[in-house]
Every structure is written in C-alpha cells, then in structure tokens.
C-alpha positions as CSV (number, residue, x, y, z in Angstrom):
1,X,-5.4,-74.8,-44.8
2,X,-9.0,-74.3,-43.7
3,X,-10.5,-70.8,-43.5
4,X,-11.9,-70.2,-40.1
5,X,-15.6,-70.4,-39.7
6,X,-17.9,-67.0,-39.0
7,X,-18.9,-68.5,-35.7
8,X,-15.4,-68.7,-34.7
9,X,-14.5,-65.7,-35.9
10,X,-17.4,-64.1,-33.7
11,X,-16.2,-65.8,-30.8
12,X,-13.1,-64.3,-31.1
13,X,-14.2,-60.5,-31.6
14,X,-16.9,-60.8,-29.5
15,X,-15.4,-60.0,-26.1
16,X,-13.0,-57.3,-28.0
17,X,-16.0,-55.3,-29.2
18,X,-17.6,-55.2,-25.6
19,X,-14.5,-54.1,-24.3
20,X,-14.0,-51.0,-26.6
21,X,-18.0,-50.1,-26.5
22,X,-17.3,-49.8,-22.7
23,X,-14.1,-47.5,-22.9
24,X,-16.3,-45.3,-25.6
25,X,-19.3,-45.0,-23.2
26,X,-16.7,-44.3,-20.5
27,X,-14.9,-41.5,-22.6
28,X,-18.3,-39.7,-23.8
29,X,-19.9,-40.0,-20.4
30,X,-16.7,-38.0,-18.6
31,X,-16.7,-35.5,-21.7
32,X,-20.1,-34.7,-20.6
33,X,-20.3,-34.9,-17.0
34,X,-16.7,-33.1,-16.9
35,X,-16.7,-29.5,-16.0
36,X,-15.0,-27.3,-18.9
37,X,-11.3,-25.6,-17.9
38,X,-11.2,-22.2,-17.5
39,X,-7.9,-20.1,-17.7
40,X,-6.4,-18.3,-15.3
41,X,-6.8,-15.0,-17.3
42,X,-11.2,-15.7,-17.0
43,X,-10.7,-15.3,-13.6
44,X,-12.8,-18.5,-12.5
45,X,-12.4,-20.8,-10.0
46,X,-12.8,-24.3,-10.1
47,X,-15.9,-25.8,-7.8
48,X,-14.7,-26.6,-4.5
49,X,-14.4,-30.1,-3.2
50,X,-16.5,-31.2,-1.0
51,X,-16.0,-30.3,2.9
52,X,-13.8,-27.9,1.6
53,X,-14.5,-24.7,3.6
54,X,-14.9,-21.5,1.4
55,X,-15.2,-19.2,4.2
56,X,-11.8,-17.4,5.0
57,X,-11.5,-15.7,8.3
58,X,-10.0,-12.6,9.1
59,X,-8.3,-10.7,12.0
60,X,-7.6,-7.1,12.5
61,X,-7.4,-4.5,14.9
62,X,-10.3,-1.8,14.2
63,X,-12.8,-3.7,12.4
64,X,-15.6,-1.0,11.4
65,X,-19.7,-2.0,12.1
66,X,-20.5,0.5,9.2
67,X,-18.0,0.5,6.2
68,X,-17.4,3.5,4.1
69,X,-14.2,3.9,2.1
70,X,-13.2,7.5,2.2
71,X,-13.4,7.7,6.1
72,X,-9.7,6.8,6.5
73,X,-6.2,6.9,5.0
74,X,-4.7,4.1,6.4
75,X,-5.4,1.0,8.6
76,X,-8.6,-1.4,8.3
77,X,-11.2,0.4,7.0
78,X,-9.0,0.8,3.6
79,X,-8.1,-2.8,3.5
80,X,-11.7,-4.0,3.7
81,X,-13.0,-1.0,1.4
82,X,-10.7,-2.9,-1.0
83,X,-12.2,-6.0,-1.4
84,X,-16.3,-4.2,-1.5
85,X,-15.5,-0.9,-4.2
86,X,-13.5,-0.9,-6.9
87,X,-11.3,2.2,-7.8
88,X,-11.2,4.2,-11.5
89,X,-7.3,2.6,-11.7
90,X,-5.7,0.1,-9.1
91,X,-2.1,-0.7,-8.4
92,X,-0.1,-3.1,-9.6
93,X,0.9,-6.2,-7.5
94,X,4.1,-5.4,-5.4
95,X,4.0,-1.7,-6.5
96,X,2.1,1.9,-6.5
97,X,2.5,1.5,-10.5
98,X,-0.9,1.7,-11.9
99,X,-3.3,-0.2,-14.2
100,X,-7.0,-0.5,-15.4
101,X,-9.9,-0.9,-13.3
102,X,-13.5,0.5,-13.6
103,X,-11.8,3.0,-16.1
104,X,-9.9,1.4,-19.2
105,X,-8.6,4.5,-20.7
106,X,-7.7,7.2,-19.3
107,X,-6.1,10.7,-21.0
108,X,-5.3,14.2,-19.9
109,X,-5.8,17.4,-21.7
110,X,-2.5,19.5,-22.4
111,X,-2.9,21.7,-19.9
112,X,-3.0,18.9,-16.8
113,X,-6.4,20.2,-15.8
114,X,-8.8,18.0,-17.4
115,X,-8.5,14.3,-17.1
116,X,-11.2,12.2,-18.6
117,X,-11.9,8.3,-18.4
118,X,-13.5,6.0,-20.4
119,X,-15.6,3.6,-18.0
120,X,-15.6,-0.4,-18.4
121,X,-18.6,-1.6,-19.9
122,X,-21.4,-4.1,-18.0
123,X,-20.0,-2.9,-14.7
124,X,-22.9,-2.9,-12.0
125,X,-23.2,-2.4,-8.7
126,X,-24.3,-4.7,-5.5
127,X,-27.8,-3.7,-6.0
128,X,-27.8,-4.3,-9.6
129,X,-28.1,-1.2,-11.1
130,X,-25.1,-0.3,-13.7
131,X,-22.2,2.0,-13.3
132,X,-22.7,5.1,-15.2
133,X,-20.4,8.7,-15.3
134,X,-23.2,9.8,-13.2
135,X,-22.8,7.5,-10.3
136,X,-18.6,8.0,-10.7
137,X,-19.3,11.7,-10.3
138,X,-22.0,11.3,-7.4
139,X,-19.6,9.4,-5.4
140,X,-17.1,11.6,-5.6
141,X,-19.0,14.9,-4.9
142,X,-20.6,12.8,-1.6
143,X,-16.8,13.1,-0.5
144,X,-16.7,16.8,-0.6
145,X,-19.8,17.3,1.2
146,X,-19.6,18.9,4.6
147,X,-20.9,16.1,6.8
148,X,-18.0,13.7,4.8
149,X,-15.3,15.7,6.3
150,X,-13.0,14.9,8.9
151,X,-9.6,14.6,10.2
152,X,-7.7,11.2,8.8
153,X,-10.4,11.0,5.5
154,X,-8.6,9.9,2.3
155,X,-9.9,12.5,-0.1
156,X,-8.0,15.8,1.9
157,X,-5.3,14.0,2.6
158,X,-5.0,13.0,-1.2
159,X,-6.0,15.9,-3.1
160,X,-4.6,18.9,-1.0
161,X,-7.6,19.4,0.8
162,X,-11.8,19.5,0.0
163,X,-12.4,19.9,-2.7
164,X,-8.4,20.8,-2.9
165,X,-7.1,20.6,-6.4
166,X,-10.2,19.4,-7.8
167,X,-12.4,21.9,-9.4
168,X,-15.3,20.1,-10.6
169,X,-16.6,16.8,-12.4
170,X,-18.6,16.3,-15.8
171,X,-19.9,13.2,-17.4
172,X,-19.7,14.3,-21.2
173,X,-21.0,10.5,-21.8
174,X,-22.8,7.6,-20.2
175,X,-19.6,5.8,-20.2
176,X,-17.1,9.2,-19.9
177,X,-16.4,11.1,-17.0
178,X,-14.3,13.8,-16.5
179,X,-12.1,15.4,-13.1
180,X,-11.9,19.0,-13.7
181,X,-8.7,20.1,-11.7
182,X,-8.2,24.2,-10.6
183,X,-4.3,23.8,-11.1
184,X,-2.2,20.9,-12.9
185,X,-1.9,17.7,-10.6
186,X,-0.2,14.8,-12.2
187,X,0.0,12.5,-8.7
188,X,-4.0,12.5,-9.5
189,X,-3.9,9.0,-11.1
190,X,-1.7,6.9,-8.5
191,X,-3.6,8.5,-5.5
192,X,-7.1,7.1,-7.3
193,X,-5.9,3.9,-6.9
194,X,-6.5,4.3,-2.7
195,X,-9.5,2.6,-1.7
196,X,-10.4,5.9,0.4
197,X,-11.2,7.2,-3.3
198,X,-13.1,4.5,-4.6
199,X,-16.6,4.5,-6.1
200,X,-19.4,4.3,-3.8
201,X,-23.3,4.0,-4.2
202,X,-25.6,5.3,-2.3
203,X,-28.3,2.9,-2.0
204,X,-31.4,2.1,-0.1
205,X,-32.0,-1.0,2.2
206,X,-34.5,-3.1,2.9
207,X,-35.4,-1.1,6.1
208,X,-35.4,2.2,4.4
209,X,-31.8,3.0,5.7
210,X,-29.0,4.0,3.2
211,X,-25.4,2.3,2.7
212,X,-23.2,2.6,0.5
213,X,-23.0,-0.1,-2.3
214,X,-20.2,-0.9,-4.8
215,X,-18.8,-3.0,-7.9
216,X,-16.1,-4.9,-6.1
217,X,-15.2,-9.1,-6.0
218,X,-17.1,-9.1,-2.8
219,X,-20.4,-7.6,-0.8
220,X,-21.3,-6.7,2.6
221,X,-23.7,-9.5,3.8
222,X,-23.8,-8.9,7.5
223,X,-22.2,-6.5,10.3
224,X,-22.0,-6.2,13.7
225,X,-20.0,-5.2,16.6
226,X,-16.9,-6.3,15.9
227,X,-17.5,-8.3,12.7
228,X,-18.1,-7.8,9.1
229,X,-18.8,-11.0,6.9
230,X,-18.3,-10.2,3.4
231,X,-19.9,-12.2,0.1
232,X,-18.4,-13.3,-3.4
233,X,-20.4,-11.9,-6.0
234,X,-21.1,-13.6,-9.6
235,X,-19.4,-11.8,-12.7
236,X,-17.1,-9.5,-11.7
237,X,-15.4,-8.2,-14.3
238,X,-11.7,-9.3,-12.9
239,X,-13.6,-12.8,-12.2
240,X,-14.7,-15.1,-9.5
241,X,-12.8,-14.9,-5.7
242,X,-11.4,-17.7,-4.7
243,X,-13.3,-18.0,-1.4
244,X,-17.1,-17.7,-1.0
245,X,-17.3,-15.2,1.8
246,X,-14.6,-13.1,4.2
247,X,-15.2,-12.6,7.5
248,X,-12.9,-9.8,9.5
249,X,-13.2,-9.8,13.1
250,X,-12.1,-7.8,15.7
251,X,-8.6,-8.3,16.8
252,X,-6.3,-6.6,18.4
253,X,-3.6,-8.6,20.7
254,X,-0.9,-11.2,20.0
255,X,-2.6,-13.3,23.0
256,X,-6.0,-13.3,21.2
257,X,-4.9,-14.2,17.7
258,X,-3.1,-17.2,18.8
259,X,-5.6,-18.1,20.8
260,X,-7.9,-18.3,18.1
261,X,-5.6,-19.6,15.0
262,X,-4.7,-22.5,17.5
263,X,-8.5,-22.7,17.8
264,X,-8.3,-22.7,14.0
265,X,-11.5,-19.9,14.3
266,X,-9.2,-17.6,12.7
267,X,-6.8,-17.9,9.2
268,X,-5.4,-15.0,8.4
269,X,-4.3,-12.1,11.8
270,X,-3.0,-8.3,10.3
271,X,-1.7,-6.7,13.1
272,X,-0.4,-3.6,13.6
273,X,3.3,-4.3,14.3
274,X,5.1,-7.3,14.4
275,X,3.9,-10.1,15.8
276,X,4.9,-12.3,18.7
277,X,4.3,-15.7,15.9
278,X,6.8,-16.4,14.1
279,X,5.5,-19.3,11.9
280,X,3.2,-18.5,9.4
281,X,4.5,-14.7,9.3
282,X,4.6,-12.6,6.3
283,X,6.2,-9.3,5.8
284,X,6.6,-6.9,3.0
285,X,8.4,-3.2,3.2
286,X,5.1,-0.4,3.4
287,X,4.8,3.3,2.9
288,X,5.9,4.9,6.1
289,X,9.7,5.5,6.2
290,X,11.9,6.9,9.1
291,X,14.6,9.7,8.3
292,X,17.3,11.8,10.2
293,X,16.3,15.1,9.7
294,X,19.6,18.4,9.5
295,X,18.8,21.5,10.4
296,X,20.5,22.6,7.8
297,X,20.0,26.3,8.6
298,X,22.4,26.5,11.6
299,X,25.5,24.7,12.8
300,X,27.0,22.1,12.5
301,X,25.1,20.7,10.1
302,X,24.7,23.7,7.9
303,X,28.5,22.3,6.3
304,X,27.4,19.6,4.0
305,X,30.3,17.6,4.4
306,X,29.7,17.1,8.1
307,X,25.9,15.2,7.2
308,X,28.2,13.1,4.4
309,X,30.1,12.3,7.7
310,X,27.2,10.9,9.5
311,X,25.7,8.9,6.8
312,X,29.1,7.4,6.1
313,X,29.4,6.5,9.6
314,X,25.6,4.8,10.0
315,X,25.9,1.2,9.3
316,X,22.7,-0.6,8.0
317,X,23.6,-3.8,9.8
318,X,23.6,-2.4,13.1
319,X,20.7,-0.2,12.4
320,X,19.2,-4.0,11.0
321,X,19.9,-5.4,14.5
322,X,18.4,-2.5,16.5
323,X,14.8,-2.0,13.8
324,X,14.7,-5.9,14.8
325,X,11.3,-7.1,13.1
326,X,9.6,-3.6,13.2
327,X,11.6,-2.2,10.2
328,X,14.3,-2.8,7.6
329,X,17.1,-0.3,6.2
330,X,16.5,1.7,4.1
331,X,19.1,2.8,1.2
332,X,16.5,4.8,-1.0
333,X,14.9,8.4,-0.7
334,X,11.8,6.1,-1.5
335,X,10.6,2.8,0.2
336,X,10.3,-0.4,-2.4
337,X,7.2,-0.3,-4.2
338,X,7.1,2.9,-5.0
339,X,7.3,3.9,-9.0
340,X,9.8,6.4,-9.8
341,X,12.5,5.1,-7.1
342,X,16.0,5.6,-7.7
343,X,18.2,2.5,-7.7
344,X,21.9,2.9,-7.3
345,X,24.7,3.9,-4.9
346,X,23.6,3.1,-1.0
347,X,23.3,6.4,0.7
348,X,24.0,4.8,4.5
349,X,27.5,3.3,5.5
350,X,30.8,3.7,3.9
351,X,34.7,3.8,4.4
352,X,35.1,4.3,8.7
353,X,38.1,6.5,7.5
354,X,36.6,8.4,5.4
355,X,33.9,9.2,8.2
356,X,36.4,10.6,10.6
357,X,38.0,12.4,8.4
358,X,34.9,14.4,7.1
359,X,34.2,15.1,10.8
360,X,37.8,15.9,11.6
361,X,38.7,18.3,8.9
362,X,35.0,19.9,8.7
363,X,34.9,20.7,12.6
364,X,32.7,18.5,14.3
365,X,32.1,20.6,18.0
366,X,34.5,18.5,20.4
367,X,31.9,19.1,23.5
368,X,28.9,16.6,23.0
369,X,26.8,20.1,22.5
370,X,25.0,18.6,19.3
371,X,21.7,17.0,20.0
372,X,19.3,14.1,18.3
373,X,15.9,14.5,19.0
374,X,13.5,11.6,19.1
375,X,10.5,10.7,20.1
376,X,9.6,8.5,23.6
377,X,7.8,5.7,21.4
378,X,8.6,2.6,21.7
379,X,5.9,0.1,20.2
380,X,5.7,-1.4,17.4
381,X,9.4,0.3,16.8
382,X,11.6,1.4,19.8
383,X,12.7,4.7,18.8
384,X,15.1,6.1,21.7
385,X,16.7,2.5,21.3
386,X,17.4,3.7,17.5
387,X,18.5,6.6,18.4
388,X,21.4,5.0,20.9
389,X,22.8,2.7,18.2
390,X,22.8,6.1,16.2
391,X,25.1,7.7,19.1
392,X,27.0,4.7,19.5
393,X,27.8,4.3,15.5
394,X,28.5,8.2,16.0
395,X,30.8,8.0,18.7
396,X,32.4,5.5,17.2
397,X,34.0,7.9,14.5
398,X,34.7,10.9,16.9
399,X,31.6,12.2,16.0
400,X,29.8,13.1,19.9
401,X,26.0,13.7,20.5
402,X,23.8,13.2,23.3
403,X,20.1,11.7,22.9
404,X,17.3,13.8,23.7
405,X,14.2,12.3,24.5
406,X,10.7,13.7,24.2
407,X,7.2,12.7,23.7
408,X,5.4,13.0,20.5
409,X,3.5,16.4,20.7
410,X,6.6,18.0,21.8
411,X,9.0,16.7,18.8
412,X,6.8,17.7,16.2
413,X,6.8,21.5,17.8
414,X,10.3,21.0,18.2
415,X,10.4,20.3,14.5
416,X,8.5,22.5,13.1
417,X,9.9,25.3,15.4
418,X,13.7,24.3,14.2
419,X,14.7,24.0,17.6
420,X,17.2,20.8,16.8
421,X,20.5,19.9,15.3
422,X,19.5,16.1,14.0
423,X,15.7,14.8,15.1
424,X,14.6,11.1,14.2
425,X,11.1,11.7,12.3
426,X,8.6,9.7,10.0
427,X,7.0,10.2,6.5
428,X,4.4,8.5,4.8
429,X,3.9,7.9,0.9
430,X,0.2,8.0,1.3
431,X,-0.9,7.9,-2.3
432,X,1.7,5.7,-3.1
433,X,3.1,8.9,-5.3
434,X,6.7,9.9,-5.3
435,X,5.4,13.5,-5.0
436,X,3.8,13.1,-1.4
437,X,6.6,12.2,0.0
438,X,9.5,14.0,-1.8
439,X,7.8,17.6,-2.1
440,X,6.7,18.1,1.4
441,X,10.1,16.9,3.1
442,X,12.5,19.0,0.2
443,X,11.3,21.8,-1.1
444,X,11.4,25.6,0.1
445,X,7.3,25.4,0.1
446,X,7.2,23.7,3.4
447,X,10.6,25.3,4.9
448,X,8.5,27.9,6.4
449,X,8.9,27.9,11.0
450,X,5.5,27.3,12.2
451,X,2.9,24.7,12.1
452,X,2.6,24.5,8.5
453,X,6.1,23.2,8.0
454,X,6.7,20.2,6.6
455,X,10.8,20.5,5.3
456,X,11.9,20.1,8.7
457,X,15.5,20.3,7.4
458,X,14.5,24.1,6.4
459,X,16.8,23.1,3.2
460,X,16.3,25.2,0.3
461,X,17.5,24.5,-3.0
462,X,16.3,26.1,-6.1
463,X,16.9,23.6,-8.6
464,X,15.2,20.5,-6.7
465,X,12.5,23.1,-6.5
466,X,12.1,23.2,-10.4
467,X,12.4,19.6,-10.9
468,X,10.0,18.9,-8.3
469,X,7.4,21.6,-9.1
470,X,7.7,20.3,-12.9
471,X,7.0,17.0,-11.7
472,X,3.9,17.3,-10.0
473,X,2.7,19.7,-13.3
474,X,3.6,17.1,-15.9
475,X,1.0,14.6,-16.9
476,X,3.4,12.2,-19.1
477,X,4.6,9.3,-16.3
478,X,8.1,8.2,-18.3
479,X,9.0,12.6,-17.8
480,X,7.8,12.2,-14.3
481,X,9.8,9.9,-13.8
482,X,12.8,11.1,-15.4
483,X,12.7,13.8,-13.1
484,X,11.8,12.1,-9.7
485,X,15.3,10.7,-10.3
486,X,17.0,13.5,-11.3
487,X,15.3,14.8,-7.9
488,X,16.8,12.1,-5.6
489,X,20.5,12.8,-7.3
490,X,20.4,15.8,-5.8
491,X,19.0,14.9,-2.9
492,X,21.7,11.9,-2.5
493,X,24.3,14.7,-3.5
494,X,23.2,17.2,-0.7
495,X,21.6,15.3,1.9
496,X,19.5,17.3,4.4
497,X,17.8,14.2,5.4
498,X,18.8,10.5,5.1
499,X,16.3,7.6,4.6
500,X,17.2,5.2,7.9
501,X,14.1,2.4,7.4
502,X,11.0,1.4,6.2
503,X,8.4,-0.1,8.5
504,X,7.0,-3.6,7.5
505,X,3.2,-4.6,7.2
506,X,2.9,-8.2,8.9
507,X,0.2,-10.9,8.4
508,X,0.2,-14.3,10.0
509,X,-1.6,-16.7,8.1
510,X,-2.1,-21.0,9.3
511,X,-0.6,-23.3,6.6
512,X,-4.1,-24.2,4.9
513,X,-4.1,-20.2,3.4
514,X,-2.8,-19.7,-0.1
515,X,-2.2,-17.2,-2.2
516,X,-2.0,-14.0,-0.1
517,X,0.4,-11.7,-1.5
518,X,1.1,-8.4,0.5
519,X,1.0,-5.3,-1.2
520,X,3.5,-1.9,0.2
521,X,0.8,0.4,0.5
522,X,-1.2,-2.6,3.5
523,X,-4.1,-2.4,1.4
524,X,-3.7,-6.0,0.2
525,X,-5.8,-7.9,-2.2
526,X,-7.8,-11.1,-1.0
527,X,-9.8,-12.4,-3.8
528,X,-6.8,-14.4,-4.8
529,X,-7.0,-16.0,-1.3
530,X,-8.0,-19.6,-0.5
531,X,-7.9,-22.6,2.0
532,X,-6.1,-25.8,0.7
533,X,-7.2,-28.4,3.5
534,X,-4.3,-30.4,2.5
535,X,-1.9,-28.5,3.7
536,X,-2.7,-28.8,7.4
C-alpha cells in the first residue's frame, strides 16, 4: 500500500491543530482573567455581581444620631456599637462562651487580681492610626470619667459600679495591657465581650469635633436624625463584610415596618417584641428570664415541700400557650446560651398526684389567703394573663391563690419590702455570665429588706453561698463551671424561685437576606449578612 503524502497528511491535522490552539488560548485566557478563590476561613468575599445591591438596610427602634458604645446595656445602641468597635474577647455564635478578638491571649495572675492580654498585631483604627495598650487603656479610663456616667451605661452595670472592681490599668508593653482588679472577679472576661465595653478612640474630625473611632468590620460614614449609615472597611482582621455599607433607621411600629419592607426600602426590622409578620420572622431565646419568686421567710412557702407542689403543678404547655410569641418555657435556672447551664431533670411540671399530695399533706391554707403578685404590664408579654393560667394550673390541684395586680413601681417595693407570698418578677444575664444572674437572685448578700435587695425570695443558704462566692473568685472557667452546676443542684433541690420563661429577640428579615444568625445576648453579628437577589 501507498504511504500517504505530507500534503495530505497536513490536510488532515490542520483543522485538529486550530481547534486545540483555540481551547489553550481559551484555558490561559480564563486562568488569567479569573479571580483567585478565597476560603471561607480569609474572611473574603467574592465581587458582587452586577446590580447586585450591597447596601443592607436596617430597622430598629432607638436608632442613636451620635454612637458611643458604653452609653447603654441593652437595646440598639449595643447592637450597632457591635458592628463599629471590636471588644478584647467576643462571644461565640449561639452562646456567651468566649473567644479571641483584639486580644489573642489572655492570662490571669494567681491571685485573680491581675489579668493581662496580649493584643493582635496590625490592628488599626478608622482613622488609621494602630491599636496600641495605650489606646486599650485610654478607652477604658474615658468610661470611668465623671461626664461618662449615667444610669443604664454598660461599664457599672458590668463591673459592680465606676470604677467597681477595677482598680487600675497598665500597658507593661506596646502590645500588653493589663486590668488591675481591687478584689478577685472571674465574670471579668465574658462581660468584656459586651459591646458597652469595647475599645473606643477618641479622634478628631474634619471640623475640629471629636468621635469616637474604632477597629471593627464597619465605620460610621454618615448620621442623622434617625439614621446611621455605616461603611465596610478593607482588612479587618476577621476579613471582609459581606455587604458594602449598613444603614439602620428609625423604626419603631409594626405598621411602619411593613410598610416599608413591602416597599422593599427596608431588609432586615428588630423590634422590640414580637412582631405582627409572621413571614420572614426569626426568633432566638435572649438574656432576660421571668421567675416565681417564694418568700421563703414566712408561710406557706417557708415549707419546702409546698414550692415542690407548685412547680409540680405548673405545666410548660399551658404556660407555652399563655407566653404565646413573647416567650418560651423555661426548664433551666439559666436561659440557653449561657455557658455554665445545667442540663438535666425539668424543674416545671410533673405527676398531677403527686402535686396534690404535697399540698395536701404539707398544709396548703384552705382560704384563698395566699397571694401572687405581678405586675400590670402587658406589652410585649401580658403578665396578669400569666399570672391567671398560674391560678388556674394552681387551682387545678387544690392549691387556691388570688392574683394581685399592681403596677411596676409598686411590685418592686413590694419586693424588696417582702410584702408577698409568690410575685411574678424578671432577671437579666447582662454579661452573659452565670454569676450576674445566679448571685444576685440566691445568695444571703442581696437578702437584705430594703432597696438594695436583690434575693427577693430572702432565701439563705450557706452552702450555695460558698459555691457561689468561690465561683466568682476563681479564674479557671472548667472549676467555674463545675461549680455553677453544683450551684443550680441545689437550687433545683430547694427551690426559692423557679425559672417560668425566657423572652425571645425577633427580627424580620425579606427573603433576599442571608445569613443572619441571632445571637441570645440581641447583640447580633451582621458582617456575615448579605442580599441574594435571586431569592425574591
């Protein structure tokens, strides 16, 4: 046979060759023009497509024209403080556990009074000048100057008063820095997690007026009455936001929020109670718990087994039914979220017998003589409601009380006076520490008649008193632990108060918002937040 010619051979291979130069010039032109991938753990976003709108807004009741974290424990000014100024440690998602933030490292001296931090390195403020130990302890001595005090201001609240339990601060290193306590305070490291404790600079604007700067994933860009629009910044060190800017705007009614996410001029609402919308709504179980307070000081509820009676007889379903959206049961002495909480044995409901016998056999006064205090409130939870379903439940098992009804300023007098048998009150974790709630409602320190009382059950019992005093002394979180569980055995084997529910934060976003995750304490974080146009 005939060996092909070249020029055959050529015509053959010639339109294969073209072919496979294209799909190389192809390949190296997408390798170049191609953006490289970035891992999740960078903390960068991908561009944004185009028309794509990076600009998230945000409604909320109380939106502040001049933004400065430690003015307030709880409500907007701590959520928005949260996305501007980082803290030395922040909490975990879903939980007041901590982790590291601006400080890396942290270590306490064996004595619990000195509790130094090793700053992250390349941290800088909005303005561009570098964090330093300096500018940590400047911020926080700004808090305990005169003019910074007020009622509802984190740093009081947090640290048993100004300057409290802190003594003094030194900066033993550009990078070091150092909280000097008077007397051992181990909830010191979750409560610096609050965005009322965060670091703030004090920096000068272009018109010669001061504001305070800081390192967080965004910066203030513009604010006015009833508006703050907040900036991503480039190279933070937890990366990129997800969204360009944040704009919170001043809302404060179900009415209006619709109004405007139908107008699609808002994205995300956060209002104070439960909202009217149902689609689109988030919930989560926060700080603030409510709990039936025994005085445990005179009858009947001085008898232990006659408070066993009553939370035998409270069933969380009904109570479920009656909380409706504002709350949700709660079978803890601490709310979810909280480190240190004791899982285990419910403490409400129970055998129905067993219930009646307790209040059978232990004397429970025949003549409806014993009383349930509560307060008049109704909004965002209806509290004399509550308290009905708790007579009802009650008198259900032979167990007879009347309601009694009074507004706020008077219950708390009423309270703290010890004039009650069983009173419906509230506690909040503030810090997200087991020892701000647990200390002040259980130990014989705040069993004292008189406006300084805080154990309105008036319960005394020397051995939660030493595990809770060595609790809040110990710097070693595992022993803490240990120990806040120990506490709330013997609080679950005692009872002077029982847990009854949890209130819920709420946030209503429209279906083009992703990833917002609420947090317990309502301080939640939004530079994981983002607008998927597809999902209109």
């Amino acid at each position: 046979m005939r060996a092909p010619s070249l020029g055959r051979v050529t015509a053959v291979l010639a339109p294969l060759v073209t072919i496979l130069v294209t799909f190389l010039v192809l390949a190296v032109t997408l390798l170049v023009v191609r953006p490289p991938a970035h891992s999740s753990a960078q903390g960068v976003s991908p561009p944004p497509a185009a028309g794509v709108r990076r600009e998230v807004r945000i409604g909320a009741p109380g939106v502040p024209s001049v933004l400065d974290p430690g003015a307030a424990l709880e409500g907007t000014i701590p959520l928005i403080a949260r996305q501007v100024f980082d803290t030395l440690v922040v909490w975990r998602e879903g939980s007041t556990e901590i982790e590291p933030a601006l400080a890396t490292r942290w270590t306490a001296s064996r004595d619990g009074l000195v509790w130094s931090f090793t700053l992250r390195e390349g941290v800088r403020f909005h303005d561009g000048t570098p964090l330093t130990s300096t500018e940590v302890a400047a911020s926080f001595e700004r808090q305990l100057q005169p003019e910074a005090q007020g009622t509802g201001r984190a740093w009081p609240a947090l640290l048993r008063g100004a300057p409290g339990v802190v003594k003094e601060f030194r900066t033993p290193s550009p990078r070091t820095v150092q909280i000097i306590l008077s007397q051992p305070y181990s909830p010191l490291l979750t409560v610096l997690a609050h965005p009322g404790l965060a670091i703030a600079k004090l920096s000068t604007a272009a018109d010669g007026t001061g504001r305070l700067v800081g390192t967080g994933p965004y910066r203030i860009v513009d604010a006015s009455g009833g508006r703050l629009a907040l900036e991503a910044i480039s190279g933070h060190w937890a990366g990129h936001p997800r969204s360009e800017r944040l704009v919170f705007l001043e809302v404060s009614t179900d009415g209006q929020a619709e109004a405007e996410m139908d107008s699609r001029s808002l994205d995300i609402w956060f209002p104070a109670g439960p909202p009217r919308r149902t689609e689109g709504a988030l919930s989560t179980p926060g700080l603030r718990i409510g709990y039936l307070a025994f005085q445990t000081e005179k009858e009947p509820f001085s008898r232990k087994p006659l408070r066993q009676a009553v939370a035998a007889a409270l069933d969380p379903a009904v109570l479920g039914v009656t909380l409706d959206r504002a709350a949700v049961p709660l079978q803890s002495f601490l709310p979810p979220g909280v480190w240190a909480r004791r899982e285990g044995s419910p403490i409400l409901g129970g055998s129905r017998a067993m219930a009646r016998t307790l209040a059978r056999e232990n004397g429970w006064p025949r003549e409806s003589k014993t009383t349930l205090l509560v307060s008049t409130q109704t909004a965002p939870l209806d509290l004399p409601k509550l308290a009905e379903a708790i007579q009802l439940l009650l008198g259900s098992d032979s167990m007879r009380l009347s309601v009694q009804p009074e507004p706020e300023p008077a219950v708390r007098t009423l309270l703290q006076a010890g004039a009650y048998d069983m009173a419906l009150a509230e506690a909040t974790v503030a810090g997200g520490d087991p020892h701000l709630l647990l200390f002040p409602l259980s130990t014989s320190e705040g069993a004292t008649k008189g406006p300084r009382a805080m154990n309105f059950s008036f319960y005394r019992n020397p051995r939660l008193d030493d595990v809770l005093i060595r609790a809040s002394q110990l710097s070693f979180r595992s022993e803490r632990q240990r120990l806040y569980r120990r506490a709330q055995a013997l609080l679950a084997e005692d009872l002077p108060w029982l847990p009854i529910y949890v209130r819920l934060h709420w946030a209503v976003t429209r279906s083009e918002v992703k990833g917002l995750r609420l947090h317990p304490t309502g301080f939640h974080r939004l530079d994981t937040v983002s607008l998927d146009p597809s999902a209109r």
